[in-house]
C-alpha positions as CSV (number, residue, x, y, z in Angstrom):
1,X,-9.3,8.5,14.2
2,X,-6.1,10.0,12.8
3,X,-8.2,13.1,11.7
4,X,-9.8,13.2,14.7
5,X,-6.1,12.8,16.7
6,X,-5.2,16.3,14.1
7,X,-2.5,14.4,11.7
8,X,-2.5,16.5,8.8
9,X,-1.3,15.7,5.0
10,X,2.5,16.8,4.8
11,X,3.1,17.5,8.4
12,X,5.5,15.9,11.0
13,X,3.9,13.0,13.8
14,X,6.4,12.1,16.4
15,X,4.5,9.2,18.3
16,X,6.1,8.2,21.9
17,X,5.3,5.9,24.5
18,X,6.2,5.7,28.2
19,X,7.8,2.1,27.9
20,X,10.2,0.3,25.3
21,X,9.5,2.6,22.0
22,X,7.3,-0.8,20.9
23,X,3.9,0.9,21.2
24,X,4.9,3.9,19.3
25,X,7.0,1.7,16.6
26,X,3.6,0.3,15.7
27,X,2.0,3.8,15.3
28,X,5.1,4.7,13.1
29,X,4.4,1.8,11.1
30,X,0.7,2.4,11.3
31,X,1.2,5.7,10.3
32,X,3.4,4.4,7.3
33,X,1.3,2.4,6.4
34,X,-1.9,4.5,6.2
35,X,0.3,7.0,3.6
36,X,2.1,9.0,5.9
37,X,5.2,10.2,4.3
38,X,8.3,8.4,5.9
39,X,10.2,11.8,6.7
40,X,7.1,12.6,8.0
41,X,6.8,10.5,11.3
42,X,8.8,9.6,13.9
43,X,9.6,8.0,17.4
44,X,11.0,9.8,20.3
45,X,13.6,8.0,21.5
46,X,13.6,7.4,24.7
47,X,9.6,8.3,24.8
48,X,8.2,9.9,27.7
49,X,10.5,9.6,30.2
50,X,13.4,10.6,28.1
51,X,11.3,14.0,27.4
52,X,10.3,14.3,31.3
53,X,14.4,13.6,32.4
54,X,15.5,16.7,29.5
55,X,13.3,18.9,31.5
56,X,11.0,19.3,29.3
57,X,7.1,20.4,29.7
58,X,4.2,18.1,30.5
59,X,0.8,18.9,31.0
60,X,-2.0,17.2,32.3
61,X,-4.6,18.7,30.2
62,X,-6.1,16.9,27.1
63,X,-4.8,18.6,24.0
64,X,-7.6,19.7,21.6
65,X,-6.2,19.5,18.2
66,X,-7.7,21.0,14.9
67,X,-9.3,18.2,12.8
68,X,-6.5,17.2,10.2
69,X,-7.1,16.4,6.6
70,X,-5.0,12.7,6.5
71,X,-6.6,10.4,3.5
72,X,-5.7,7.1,4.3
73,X,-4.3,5.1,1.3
74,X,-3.3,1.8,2.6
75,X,0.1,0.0,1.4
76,X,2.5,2.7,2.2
77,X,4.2,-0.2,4.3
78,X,4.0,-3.7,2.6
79,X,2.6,-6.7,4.6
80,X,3.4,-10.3,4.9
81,X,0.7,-13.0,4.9
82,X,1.1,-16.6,5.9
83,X,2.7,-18.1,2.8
84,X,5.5,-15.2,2.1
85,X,6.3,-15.7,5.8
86,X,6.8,-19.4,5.5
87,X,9.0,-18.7,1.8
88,X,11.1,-16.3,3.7
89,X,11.7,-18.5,6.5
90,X,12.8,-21.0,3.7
91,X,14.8,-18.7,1.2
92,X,15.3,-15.3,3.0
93,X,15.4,-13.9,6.0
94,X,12.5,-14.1,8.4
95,X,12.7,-12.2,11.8
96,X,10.9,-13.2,14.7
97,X,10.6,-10.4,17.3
98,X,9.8,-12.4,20.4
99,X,11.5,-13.2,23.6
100,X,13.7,-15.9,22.8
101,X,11.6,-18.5,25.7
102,X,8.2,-18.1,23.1
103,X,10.3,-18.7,19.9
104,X,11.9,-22.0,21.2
105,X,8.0,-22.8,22.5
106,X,9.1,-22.7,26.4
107,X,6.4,-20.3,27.4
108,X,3.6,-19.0,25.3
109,X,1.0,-17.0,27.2
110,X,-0.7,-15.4,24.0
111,X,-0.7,-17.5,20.7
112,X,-2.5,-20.6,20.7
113,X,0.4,-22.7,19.7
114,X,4.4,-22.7,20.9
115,X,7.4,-22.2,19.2
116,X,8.3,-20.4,15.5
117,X,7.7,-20.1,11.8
118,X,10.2,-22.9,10.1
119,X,13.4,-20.9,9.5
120,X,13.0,-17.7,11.1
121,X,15.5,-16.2,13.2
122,X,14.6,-15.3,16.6
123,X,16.0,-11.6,17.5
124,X,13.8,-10.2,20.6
125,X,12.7,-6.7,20.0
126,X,13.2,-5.9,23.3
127,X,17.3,-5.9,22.6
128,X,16.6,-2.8,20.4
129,X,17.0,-0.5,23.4
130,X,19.8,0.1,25.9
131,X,19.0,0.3,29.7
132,X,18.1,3.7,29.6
133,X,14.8,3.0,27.5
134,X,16.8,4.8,24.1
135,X,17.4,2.5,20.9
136,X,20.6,1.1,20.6
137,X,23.1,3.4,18.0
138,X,22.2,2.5,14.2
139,X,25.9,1.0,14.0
140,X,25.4,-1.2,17.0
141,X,21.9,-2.3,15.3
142,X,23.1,-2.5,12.0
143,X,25.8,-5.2,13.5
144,X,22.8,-7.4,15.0
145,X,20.3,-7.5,11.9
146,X,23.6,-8.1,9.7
147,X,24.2,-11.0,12.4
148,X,21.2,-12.3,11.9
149,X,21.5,-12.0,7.9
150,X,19.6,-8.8,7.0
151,X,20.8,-7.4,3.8
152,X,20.1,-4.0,2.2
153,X,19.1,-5.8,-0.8
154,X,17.9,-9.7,0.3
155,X,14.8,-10.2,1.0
156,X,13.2,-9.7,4.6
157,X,10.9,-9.9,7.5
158,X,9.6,-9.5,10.3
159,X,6.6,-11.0,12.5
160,X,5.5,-11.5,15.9
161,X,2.2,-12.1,18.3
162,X,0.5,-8.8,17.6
163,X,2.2,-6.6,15.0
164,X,3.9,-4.6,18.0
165,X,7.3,-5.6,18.5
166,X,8.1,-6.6,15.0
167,X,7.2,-2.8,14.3
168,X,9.8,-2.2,16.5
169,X,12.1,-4.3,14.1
170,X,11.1,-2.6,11.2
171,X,11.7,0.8,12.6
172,X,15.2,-0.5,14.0
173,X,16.6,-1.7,10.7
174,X,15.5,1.5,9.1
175,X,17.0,3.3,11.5
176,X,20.3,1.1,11.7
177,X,20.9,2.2,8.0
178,X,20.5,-1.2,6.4
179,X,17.1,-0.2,5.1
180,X,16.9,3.3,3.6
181,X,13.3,4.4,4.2
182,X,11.4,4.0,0.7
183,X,13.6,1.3,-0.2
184,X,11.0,-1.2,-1.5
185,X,13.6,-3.6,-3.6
186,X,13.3,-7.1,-1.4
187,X,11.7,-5.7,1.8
188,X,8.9,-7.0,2.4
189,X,8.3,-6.1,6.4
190,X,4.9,-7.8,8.0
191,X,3.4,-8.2,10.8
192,X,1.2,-10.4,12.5
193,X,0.6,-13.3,14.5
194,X,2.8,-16.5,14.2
195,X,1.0,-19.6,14.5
């Protein structure tokens, strides 16, 4: 599918959405994670309707890329299984990207059982962007994940219902600085679902 979509070894992919950057944090990772290079791939912030409000170009006709050459090698982006989750909810720091009424178990409309991994920290991905659909600045971020304990060197991570919006985490905390992107020391970023 990448091939098919034209990604290319070496060249840049900027992946946007037309809602809160979640979508296209998760082809970032995705994209990460299948070997792209990090400086390779990025998110448009602001997505869609940041490019349409610059004045910027649409079209409505489907693009036709060339094939691209992409080999996927999985692992570029490490992944957290059950029991690291549950030892990082114990002795690191274990972000749950959520809205804050499914991580105290008020509401859950997708996971068949309410509430949170022991330990984890509930910080709701969709507080990574401002009102005007663009991610909060890197020093304003870097203030929350240090609030909730993210270190550039302790051990971390990050889950939610899908893989989606704790993408989004991911992406924010590299972004905010705290992370540098092929800093692998203690970061052990996952995904998944939480019960």
């Amino acid at each position: 599918m990448l091939r098919r979509a034209g990604v290319r070894e070496g060249a840049p992919v900027v992946a946007y959405d037309d809602g809160d950057g979640a979508p296209a944090a998760r082809a970032w990772w995705l994209l990460r994670w299948a070997g792209a290079a990090a400086g390779r791939v990025a998110v448009l912030d602001g997505g869609f309707a940041a490019w349409t409000a610059a004045g910027l170009p649409v079209t409505a006709e489907p693009s036709a890329p060339a094939p691209g050459d992409l080999t996927v090698r999985p692992g570029g982006m490490p992944v957290l299984d059950a029991d690291a989750a549950a030892e990082l909810g114990r002795s690191g720091v274990l972000l749950d990207a959520r809205a804050a009424p499914r991580y105290r178990g008020e509401t859950e409309p997708v996971d068949p059982v309410a509430g949170h991994i022991p330990g984890a920290r509930n910080t709701p991905s969709a507080d990574l962007v401002g009102p005007d659909g663009r991610w909060r600045p890197a020093a304003e971020l870097a203030a929350r994940f240090a609030g909730a304990g993210v270190a550039a060197a302790a051990p971390a991570g990050a889950y939610c219902g899908s893989g989606v919006t704790a993408a989004a985490l991911v992406l924010a905390v590299e972004h905010s600085g705290l992370r540098p992107p092929e800093d692998r020391s203690g970061c052990t970023w996952g995904r998944g679902r939480a019960g």
